[in-house]
GUTOR-841203 format. One record per residue: x, y, z of N, C-alpha, C, O in turn. Coordinates in steps of 0.1 Angstrom, whole numbers, plus 5000, padded with zeros to 4 digits. Example, Ala and Ser with C-alpha at 12.3 -4.5 7.8 and 13.67 -1.06 7.14 Angstrom:
// GUTOR-841203
513249435078512349555078513249675078514249675085
512849785071513749895071512950005079513450115080
// end
This chain:
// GUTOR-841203
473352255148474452175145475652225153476152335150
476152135163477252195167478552145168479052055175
479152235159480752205156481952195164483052155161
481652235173483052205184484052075184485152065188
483251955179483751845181484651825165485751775164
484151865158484551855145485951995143487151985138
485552095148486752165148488352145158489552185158
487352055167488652055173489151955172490151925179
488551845158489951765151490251835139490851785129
489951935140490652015127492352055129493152055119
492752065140493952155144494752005139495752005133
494051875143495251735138494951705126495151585124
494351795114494351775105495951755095496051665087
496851865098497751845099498751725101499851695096
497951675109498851545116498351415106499051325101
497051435103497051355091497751325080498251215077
497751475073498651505060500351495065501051485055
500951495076501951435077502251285080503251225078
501051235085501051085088501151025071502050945068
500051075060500251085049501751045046502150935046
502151125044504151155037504551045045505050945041
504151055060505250975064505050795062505850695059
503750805063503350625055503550585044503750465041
503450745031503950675019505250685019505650615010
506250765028507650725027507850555036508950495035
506950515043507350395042507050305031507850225028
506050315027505150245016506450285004506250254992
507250335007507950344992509450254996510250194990
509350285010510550215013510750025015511649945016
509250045014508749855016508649795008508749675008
508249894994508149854980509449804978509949694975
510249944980512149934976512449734982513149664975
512149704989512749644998511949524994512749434994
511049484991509949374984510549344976511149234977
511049454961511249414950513049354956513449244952
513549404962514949364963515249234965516149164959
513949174981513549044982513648974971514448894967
512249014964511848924951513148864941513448744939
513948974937514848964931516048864935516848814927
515948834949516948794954516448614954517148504952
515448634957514548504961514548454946514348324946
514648504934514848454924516148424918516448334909
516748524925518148464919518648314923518848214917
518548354936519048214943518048144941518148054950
517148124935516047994931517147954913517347844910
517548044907517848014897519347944899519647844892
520648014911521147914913520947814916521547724910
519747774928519747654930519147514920519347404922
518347574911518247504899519347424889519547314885
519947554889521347564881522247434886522747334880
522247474898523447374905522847264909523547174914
521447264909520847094912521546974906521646864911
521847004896522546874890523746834895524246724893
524346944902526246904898526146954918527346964920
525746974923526046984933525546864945524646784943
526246894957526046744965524746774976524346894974
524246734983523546764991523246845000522246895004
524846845004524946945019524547095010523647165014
525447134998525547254989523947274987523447384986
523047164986521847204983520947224990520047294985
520847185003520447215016520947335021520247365031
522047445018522347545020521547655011521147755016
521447624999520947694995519547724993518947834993
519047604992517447565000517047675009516247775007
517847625020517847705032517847855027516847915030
518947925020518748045019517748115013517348225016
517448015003515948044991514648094999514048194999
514447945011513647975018513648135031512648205031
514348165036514848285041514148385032513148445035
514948405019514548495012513148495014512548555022
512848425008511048425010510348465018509348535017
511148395032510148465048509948585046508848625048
511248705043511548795040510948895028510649015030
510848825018509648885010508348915014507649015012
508048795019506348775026506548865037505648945035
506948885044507148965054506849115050505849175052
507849145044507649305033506449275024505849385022
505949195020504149215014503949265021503849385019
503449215036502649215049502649345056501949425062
504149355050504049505060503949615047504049735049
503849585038503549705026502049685025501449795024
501349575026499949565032499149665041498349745038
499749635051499249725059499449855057498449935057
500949915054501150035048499850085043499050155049
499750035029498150045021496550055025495650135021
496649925039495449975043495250105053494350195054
496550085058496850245070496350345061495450415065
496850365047496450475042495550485034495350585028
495050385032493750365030492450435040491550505037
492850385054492050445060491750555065490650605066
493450625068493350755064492450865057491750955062
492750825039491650895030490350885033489450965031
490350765040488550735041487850835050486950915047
488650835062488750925075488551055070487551115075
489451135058489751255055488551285048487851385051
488151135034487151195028485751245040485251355040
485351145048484451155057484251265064483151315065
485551335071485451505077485051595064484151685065
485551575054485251655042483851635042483051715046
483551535037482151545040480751565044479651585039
481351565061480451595067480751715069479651775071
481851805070482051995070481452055053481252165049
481351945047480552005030479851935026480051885015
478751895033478351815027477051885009476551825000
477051995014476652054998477752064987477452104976
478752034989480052064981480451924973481151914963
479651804985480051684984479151614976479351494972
477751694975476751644963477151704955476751644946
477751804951477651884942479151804930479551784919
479351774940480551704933480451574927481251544917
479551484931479051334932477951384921477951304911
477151494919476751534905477451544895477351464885
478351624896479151674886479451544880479051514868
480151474888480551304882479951194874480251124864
478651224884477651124875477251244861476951194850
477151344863476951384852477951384838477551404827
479351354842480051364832480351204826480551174815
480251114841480050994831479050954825479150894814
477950974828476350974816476951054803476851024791
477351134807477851234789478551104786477951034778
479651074790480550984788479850854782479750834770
479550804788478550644784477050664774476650604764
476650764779475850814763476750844746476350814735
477550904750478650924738479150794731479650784720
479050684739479250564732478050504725478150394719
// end
């Protein structure tokens, strides 16, 4: 079995676990910024409701207009907190996989352990 190839993505393992922080500091900053959308996209839906009755056309076509904006804007920040998610998603997958194949007796031993405690678990019912 020869490890050379596997150790020498060891030294960017590192680079993972900061890719880590640095995706979920976006993933927190996209969230921040979704919910602000959301909020906003609702407010101005609830003016433009509000003022549907008493307002004239042009006033309502502006605000339309802005509702819609917001939205692009929200959907936009899904999309890219999306991706956020699957990026680090694939990450762990990545991580769990080197783990795995550098232990892989560590990695039955563990996948035992589990199934063993949920059988306790589901038998106890």
């Amino acid at each position: 079995m020869d490890q050379t190839p596997q150790t020498a993505a060891k030294p960017n393992g590192g680079g993972i676990a900061n890719g880590k922080s640095h995706s979920h500091h976006e993933s927190a900053e996209a969230r921040e910024q979704l919910m602000s959308d959301l909020k906003q996209a609702v407010q101005d839906a609830e003016t433009w409701l509000r003022n549907a009755a008493t307002a004239n056309s042009d006033d309502l076509g502006m605000v339309k207009a802005k509702f819609e904006d917001a939205l692009r804007t929200a959907k936009r920040d899904l999309l890219k907190l999306e991706d956020s998610v699957i990026a680090r998603g694939k990450i762990a997958a990545q991580a769990t996989d080197h783990y795995v194949h550098d232990n892989p007796w560590k990695a039955v031993a563990t996948g035992a352990a589990i199934g063993v405690i949920v059988g306790l678990l589901v038998a106890r019912r």
